[in-house]
Structures are given as structure tokens and as C-alpha cells.
N, C-alpha and C positions, 0 to 999 in steps of 0.2 A: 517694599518699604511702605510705611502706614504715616502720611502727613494728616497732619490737624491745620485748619487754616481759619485765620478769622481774619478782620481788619474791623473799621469804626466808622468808617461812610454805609453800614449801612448793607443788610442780605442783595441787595439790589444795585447797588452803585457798578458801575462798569470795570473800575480797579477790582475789584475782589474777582469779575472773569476772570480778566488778564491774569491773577495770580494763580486762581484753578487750573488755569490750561498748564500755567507754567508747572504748576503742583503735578498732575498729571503727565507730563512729560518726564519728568524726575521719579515721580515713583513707577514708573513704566506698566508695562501690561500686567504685571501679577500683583500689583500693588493698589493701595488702597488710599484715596483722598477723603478725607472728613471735614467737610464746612460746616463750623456753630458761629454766626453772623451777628450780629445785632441789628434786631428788625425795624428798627430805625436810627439813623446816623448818631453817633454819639463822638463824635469830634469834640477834642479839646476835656474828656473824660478823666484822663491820664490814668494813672493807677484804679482809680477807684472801681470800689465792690457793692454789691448790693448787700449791706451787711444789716441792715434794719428790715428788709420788704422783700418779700420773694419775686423769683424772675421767670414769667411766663415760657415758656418754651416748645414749637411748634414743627415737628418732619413737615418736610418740604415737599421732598422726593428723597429715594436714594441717599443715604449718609448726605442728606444737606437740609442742615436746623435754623432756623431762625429763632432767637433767645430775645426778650424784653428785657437787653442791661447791659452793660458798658463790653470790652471786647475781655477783660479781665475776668467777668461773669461767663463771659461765652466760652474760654479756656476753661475754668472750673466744670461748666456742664459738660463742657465735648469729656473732660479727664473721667468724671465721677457720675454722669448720668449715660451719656450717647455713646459712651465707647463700653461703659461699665466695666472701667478700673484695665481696661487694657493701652495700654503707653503707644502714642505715638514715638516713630523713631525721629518725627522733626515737627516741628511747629512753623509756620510762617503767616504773618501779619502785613497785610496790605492787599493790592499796591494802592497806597494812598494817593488821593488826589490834592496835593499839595507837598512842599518838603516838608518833614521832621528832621532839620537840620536845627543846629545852634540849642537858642534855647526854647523854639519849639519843640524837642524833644522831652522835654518839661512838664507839657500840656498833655502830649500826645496820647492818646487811645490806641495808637495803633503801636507805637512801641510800650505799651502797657499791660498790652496784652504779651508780649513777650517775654516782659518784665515776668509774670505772673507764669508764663512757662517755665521760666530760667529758675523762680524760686521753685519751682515742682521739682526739677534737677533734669528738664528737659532740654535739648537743641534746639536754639530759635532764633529768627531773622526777622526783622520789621524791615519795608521795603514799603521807600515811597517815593514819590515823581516829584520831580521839582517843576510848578510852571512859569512860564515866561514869553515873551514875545514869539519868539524862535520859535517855537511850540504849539501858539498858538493856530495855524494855517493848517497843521499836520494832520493827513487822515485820525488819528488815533492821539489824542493828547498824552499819552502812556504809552507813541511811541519808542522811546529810548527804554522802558520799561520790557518792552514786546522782544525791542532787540538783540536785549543784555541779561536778560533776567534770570533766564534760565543758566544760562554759565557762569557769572556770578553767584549762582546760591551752591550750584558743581564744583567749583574753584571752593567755597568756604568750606564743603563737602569734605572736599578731596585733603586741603593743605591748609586748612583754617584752624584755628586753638580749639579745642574741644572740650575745657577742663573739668573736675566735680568738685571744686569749690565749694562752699556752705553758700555765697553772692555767683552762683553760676555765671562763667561769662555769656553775653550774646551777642549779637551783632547789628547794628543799627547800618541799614542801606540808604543811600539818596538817589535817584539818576540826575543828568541835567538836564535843563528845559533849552532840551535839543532834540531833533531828529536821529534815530539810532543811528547814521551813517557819519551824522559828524561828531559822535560822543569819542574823545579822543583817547580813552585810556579808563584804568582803577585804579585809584590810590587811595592809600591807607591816612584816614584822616583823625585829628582829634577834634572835638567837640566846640564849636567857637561860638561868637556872642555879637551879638548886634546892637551897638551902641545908641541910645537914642530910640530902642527901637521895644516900645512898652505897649502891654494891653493895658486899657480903660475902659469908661463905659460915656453912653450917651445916653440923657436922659431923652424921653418922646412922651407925648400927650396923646393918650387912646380917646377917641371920641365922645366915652363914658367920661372924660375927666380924672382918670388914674395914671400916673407916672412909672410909665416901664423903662427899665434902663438895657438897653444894646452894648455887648461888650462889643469892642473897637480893636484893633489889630495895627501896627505899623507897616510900615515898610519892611517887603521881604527880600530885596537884592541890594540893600546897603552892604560895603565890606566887611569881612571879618578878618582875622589874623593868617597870615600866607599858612598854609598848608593845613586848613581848617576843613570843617566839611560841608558851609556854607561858597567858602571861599574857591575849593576846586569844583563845586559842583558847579558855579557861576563860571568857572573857567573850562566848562565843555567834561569834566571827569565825573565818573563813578565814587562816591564816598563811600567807604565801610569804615566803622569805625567800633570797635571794639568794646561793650560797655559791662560793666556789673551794677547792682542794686543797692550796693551799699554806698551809701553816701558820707561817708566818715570822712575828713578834709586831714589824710595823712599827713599833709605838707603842715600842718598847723599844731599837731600833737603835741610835737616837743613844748614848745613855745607855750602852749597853752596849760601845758602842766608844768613847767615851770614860774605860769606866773599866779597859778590859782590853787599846787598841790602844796 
């Protein structure tokens, strides 16, 4: 098996190990893992492409690149430059260091890059760590990551939807900001929202007298809707939650063309 692996903390951040090892234990001894990174953290990137400015691109060592560009540029390289046009059989993004749950999955670089897989017409997983108190003591902050990770991506392997869709599906992971021995279970979650819970920005006064503004974050463990993939992740479970790229609001069609056709 030949994975591609990227995330958006960054060629260097400690999640993207935890993900290689995991990579490398999945594609086994005859198989092949490819890291295209972005060589500096590009959190909160979401989608986006370098579509105006070219993207510097550096070997590391061995099939591992570090790219100057969001994790969606790093997919494009690994596809059309590093591999030269030979297909991985799976993509995986992370493991991030924080959740892409609710409507942090909005934002996300790390499930953006998978995005950007799923529209190639490849297999792909975003996989990211939820933190929290419980979590924080733990050898390994991406404990529950370490513990679970590799069978969770086997499980989607083995019995997960596969489809070829024109919006490929993929699949968005959370763990919980728990120790892997008290994470209680997987379950299949939808996509939920945190009420109350908006970025902003704050203005600051640089010493020159110039006003930079700092975007702001909410609150990350307010509740969401029961069986959400904020909501079990806070309750000790595994999130998988099934997603596509198209954003067309089905539920709204009728209604909408009845009131404008």
C-alpha cells in the first residue's frame, strides 16, 4: 500500500510522527509512506491553494517533503510533483493537535487537505486529537491518538463507504481528550455547532505604533447536539463522521425553488 500523508501543524510538529508511525504500520513492510508537510504551521488554512504564488518545495530525506503552502498545496505536490502522477491508495491528514470537530472543521487545514484528496477521487481521513484537561498529565498529548489510530483507520479500511462520487466521500476523525485506556468506544457522528462560540479578532499596539489585529477563538468544550462529534468526543468516544465537499443545502431546494423559480 502507498499512503500520502500531510497535516497543517507544520513538517515538524509531533502529531504528523504519531501519524507516520501510524502510516507505516498500515502500509506494512512492502509498502510505502510519503510525507508532503507544510514547512510551517498553516492552521486554520481550510481549503485554500496557492493559486496566485508558487509553493517552494524541499526533500527532507527519503519520501519526506516539506512544501511552503497550506496542506491542500502539499496534496497537489505529493499527487503531480513527489510521486509524479502515481496515486496513492490512501491519503491521511493529521493527527492534529487540537479537535476538528463542529464548526472547526470549517477552518481546518487539516481536513482540507483531504478535502483536496477526496476531490482528486482519492481515499482520505483527517485525524485529529481533542485536548482537554484529562489529557493534559499524559506522557503523549495524542495519547488516545497512539492508542486508537491505527485500528480506526483499519475498521474504515476494512468496512467504511468507499464511493466514486463526483464530491468523494471522506471521513473526518476526532479522538477524546482522554488517555487511550479510558476512551470508551467509536461512534458514528454528525457534524455539530457550538453555540456562542465565534472567532474574532483583537486589536494590539506594536511598539512602532501600528495596529495588528489577533484572531480570537471561543470556547472549545461547550455542548453540542446528543450524538454530535463534539458532543461524544467530550463524552470519552471516537468521532468518524462521514463528510463530502459539496456544500449544496439539499434540505432547502425544494423550498427555495419554489419561492424564486
Amino acid at each position: 500500500m502507498r499512503i500520502l500523508v500531510t497535516n497543517d501543524d507544520g513538517i515538524n510538529a509531533p502529531g504528523l510522527a504519531v501519524l507516520e508511525q501510524i502510516a507505516r504500520n498500515i502500509a506494512g513492510p512492502d509498502g510505502e509512506v510519503w510525507v508532503v508537510a507544510p514547512a510551517f504551521e498553516q492552521s486554520g488554512v481550510g481549503h485554500c491553494i496557492s493559486y496566485t504564488h508558487p509553493t517552494m518545495i524541499a526533500r527532507l530525506a527519503p519520501r519526506r517533503f516539506a512544501a511552503e503552502g497550506s496542506p491542500a498545496d502539499c496534496i497537489l505536490a505529493g499527487l503531480y510533483d513527489v510521486l509524479q502522477g502515481a496515486r496513492p491508495d490512501l491519503v491521511l491528514s493529521g493527527v492534529n493537535r487540537g479537535n476538528n470537530a463542529a464548526e472547526n472543521v470549517m477552518y481546518s487545514g487539516t481536513v482540507g487537505g483531504v478535502i483536496e484528496a477526496a476531490l482528486q477521487g482519492l481515499p482520505a481521513i483527517a485525524l485529529s486529537q481533542y485536548m482537554g484537561p484529562q489529557s493534559e498529565d499524559l506522557p503523549s498529548l495524542f495519547d488516545a491518538a497512539i492508542g486508537h489510530g491505527e485500528a480506526v483507520i483499519r475498521r474504515l479500511l476494512e468496512r467504511g463507504i468507499w464511493d466514486q462520487g463526483d464530491y468523494r466521500l471522506f471521513y473526518n476523525v476526532n479522538f477524546p481528550p482522554v488517555a487511550r485506556a479510558d476512551v470508551r468506544g467509536l461512534k458514528v457522528a454528525f457534524q455539530g455547532y457550538r453555540k456562542d462560540t465565534f472567532f474574532g479578532v483583537e486589536p494590539h499596539i506594536s511598539p512602532s505604533g501600528r495596529k495588528f489585529l489577533w484572531v480570537t477563538g471561543g470556547p472549545q468544550h461547550l455542548p453540542t447536539a446528543p450524538g454530535s462529534d463534539a458532543a461524544v468526543n467530550l463524552d470519552g468516544y471516537i468521532s468518524v463522521t462521514p463528510m463530502r465537499a459539496d456544500l449544496t443545502a439539499y434540505d432547502a431546494l425544494d423550498d427555495v425553488r419554489k419561492a424564486l423559480e
